[in-house]
C-alpha positions in Angstrom: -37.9 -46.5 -10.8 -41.5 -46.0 -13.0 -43.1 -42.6 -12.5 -46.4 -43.3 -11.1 -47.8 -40.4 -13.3 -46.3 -41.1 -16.6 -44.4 -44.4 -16.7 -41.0 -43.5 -17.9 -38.3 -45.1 -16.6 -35.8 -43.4 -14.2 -32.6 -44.3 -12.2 -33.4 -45.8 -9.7 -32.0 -43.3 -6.7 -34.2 -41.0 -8.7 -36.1 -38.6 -6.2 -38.3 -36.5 -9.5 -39.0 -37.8 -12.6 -37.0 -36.9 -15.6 -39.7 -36.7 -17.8 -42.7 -34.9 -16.0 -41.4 -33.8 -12.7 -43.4 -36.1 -10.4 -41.8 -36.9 -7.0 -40.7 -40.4 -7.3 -40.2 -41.2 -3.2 -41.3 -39.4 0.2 -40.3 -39.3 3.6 -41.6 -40.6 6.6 -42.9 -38.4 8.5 -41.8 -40.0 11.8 -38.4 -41.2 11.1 -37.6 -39.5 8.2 -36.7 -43.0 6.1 -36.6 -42.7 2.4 -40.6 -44.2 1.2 -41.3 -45.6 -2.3 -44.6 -44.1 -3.4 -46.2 -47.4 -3.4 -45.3 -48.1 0.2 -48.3 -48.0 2.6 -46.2 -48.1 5.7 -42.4 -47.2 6.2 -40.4 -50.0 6.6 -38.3 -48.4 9.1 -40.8 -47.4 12.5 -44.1 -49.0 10.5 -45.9 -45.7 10.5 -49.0 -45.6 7.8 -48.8 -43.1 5.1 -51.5 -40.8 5.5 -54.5 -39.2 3.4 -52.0 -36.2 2.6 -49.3 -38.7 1.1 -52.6 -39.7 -1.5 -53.8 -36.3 -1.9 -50.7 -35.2 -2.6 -50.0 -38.2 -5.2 -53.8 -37.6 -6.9 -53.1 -33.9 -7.0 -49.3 -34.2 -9.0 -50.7 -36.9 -11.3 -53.9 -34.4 -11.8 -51.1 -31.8 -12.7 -48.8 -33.8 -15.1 -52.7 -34.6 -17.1 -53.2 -31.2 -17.2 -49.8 -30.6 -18.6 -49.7 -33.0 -21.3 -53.4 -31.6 -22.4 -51.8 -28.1 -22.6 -54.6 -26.5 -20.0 -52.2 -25.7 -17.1 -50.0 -22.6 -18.6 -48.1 -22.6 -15.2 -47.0 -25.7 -14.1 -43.9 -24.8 -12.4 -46.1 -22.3 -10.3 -48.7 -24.6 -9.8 -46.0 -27.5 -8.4 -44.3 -24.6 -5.9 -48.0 -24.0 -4.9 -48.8 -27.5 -4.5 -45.7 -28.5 -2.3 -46.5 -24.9 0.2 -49.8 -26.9 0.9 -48.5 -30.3 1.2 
């Protein structure tokens, strides 16, 4: 599976990136199926991803450009943060 955030190339069962961290799937909040991050409705009970699935994807790829510029000196803190709120 391609990271959304920094296109490397993981296994395909792959649930984080192996090279920036970024969540590569997420669950439906209904049913709980297994969602591809490009999914825009689970393909199990049809249910729309919401405007928290895309904040949530903005925000990590927001983090991973702050990482690879160097100005986020936290990033695991900031990620632990960032899944509390999400």
């Amino acid at each position: 599976m391609k990271c959304p955030s920094c296109d490397y190339l993981n296994r395909e069962k792959a649930k984080f990136c192996k090279e920036c961290g970024a969540r590569l799937e997420l669950v439906c909040p209904k049913c709980g199926n297994r969602l591809d991050l490009e999914a825009k409705f689970c393909d199990e009970c049809g249910k729309e991803k919401g405007e928290k699935d895309k904040a949530k994807k903005f925000i990590t790829q927001a983090l991973h450009i702050f990482e690879k510029l160097g100005t986020l000196h936290e990033p695991e803190k900031a990620r632990k943060i960032l899944n509390e709120l999400l």
